[in-house]
C-alpha positions, 0 to 999 in steps of 0.5 A: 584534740591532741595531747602532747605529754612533755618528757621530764628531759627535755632533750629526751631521745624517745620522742613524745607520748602523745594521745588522740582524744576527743576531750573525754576518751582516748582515741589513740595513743602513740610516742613519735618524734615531734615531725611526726605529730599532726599540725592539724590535730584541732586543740593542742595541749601540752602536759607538764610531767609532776615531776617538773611542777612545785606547788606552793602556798602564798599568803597575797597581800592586800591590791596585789593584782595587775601588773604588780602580781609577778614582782609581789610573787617574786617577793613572796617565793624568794625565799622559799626557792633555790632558783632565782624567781626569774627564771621560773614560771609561776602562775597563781590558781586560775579563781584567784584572781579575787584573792589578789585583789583581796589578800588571802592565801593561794596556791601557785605552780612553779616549773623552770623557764628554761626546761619548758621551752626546751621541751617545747621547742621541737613541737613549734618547730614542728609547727605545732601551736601548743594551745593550753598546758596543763599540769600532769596532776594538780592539787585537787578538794577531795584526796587522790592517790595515783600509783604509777609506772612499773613494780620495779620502777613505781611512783606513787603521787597524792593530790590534796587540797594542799598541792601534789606530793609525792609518796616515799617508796616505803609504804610503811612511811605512808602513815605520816600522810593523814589524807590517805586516811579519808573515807573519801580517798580515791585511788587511781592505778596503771595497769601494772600496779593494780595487783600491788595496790589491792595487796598492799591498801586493801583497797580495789582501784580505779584502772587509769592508763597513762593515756587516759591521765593526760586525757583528765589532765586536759580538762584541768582549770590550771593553764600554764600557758600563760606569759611568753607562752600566752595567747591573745583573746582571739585564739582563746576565744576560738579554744573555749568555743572549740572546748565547748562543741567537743563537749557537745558532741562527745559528753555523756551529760549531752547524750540526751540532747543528741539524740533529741 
């Protein structure tokens, strides 16, 4: 598997970080130009930095499903958006699909049009096939607070049943935010921010490199890859098929039946 991340500018000029992975650990991890990658890597999947997704609640009408599902979303965000809803991807939490049908609440995920197929331009050029594109953090049951970066340059994000959000540089703000109250917050931290952490929440982390982030983001249930980006059946046939050997053949939980 290759896991391409997507830079927050499209027309950066230091090439794509990119991991080697076989789905549950990284392999190897590099940044090169898009030439560079590997056409013939297995599954390809692009991540989509935080920074480039909103996350949003939508109350769905009742028969909102099929082919009425975008305008009805066009309807329901129009508002709440500063960019015409056309010109944006928005894709509804992958078990909604029941909800649709239903009515209830939701979420979706927002990123802009135009900025993603600039920073996947290169890669297809490349002749690369992007696969499934998955969102560098996504909202998640339990809270999780991953700090980022350098202490000079740190970004501190939480993931909450609610959507992503990023932190204010000031700690002392961080009070506001009830999640990072739970017994059951996990803390997740790069390198350079372990010593920071420890010191400033009293709390030991969870070690996570940049790399092994994207390898997690690989496995999450959103796929942007959805509308111009989709695929057709065949080709998400052969991924969920491929999905399942790695799983096979790397997973601890299958360890047994190796070895059997």
């Amino acid at each position: 598997m290759l896991i391409i991340a997507l830079p927050h500018s499209a027309n950066a000029t230091t090439g794509y970080a990119h991991v080697h992975s076989d789905g549950h650990a990284v392999l190897r991890s590099a940044t090169g130009a898009a030439a560079t990658l590997s056409a013939h890597a297995g599954e390809v999947v692009a991540v989509v930095p935080h920074s480039r997704l909103a996350w949003l609640r939508v109350q769905l009408p009742p028969a909102s499903h099929g082919p009425r599902l975008p305008s009805v979303l066009h309807g329901l965000l129009e508002d709440r958006l500063l960019d015409d809803p056309q010109q944006l991807h928005i894709v509804l939490y992958p078990q909604a699909a029941g909800v649709a049908r239903t009515g209830g609440e939701t979420l979706v995920a927002v990123c802009d049009k135009q900025w993603l197929r600039d920073a996947l331009a290169p890669l297809q050029a490349a002749g690369l096939t992007i696969q499934r594109i998955a969102p560098e953090l996504s909202p998640s049951n339990g809270p999780v607070l991953h700090v980022m970066g350098e202490p000079e340059a740190s970004q501190s994000v939480l993931c909450h049943a609610r959507g992503v959000t990023l932190l204010p540089p000031n700690t002392a703000q961080w009070r506001a935010f009830a999640e990072l109250n739970q017994d059951d917050l996990q803390i997740q931290a790069e390198p350079a921010m372990v010593a920071r952490v420890q010191r400033t929440l009293q709390h030991q982390p969870t070690l996570q490199s940049a790399a092994q982030r994207w390898v997690q983001s690989s496995q999450s249930a959103w796929d942007l890859a959805q509308g111009e980006w989709a695929q057709g059946r065949t080709q998400r046939t052969q991924r969920q098929l491929q999905a399942a050997w790695q799983t096979f053949l790397h997973a601890p939980a299958w360890k047994p039946v190796r070895w059997g």
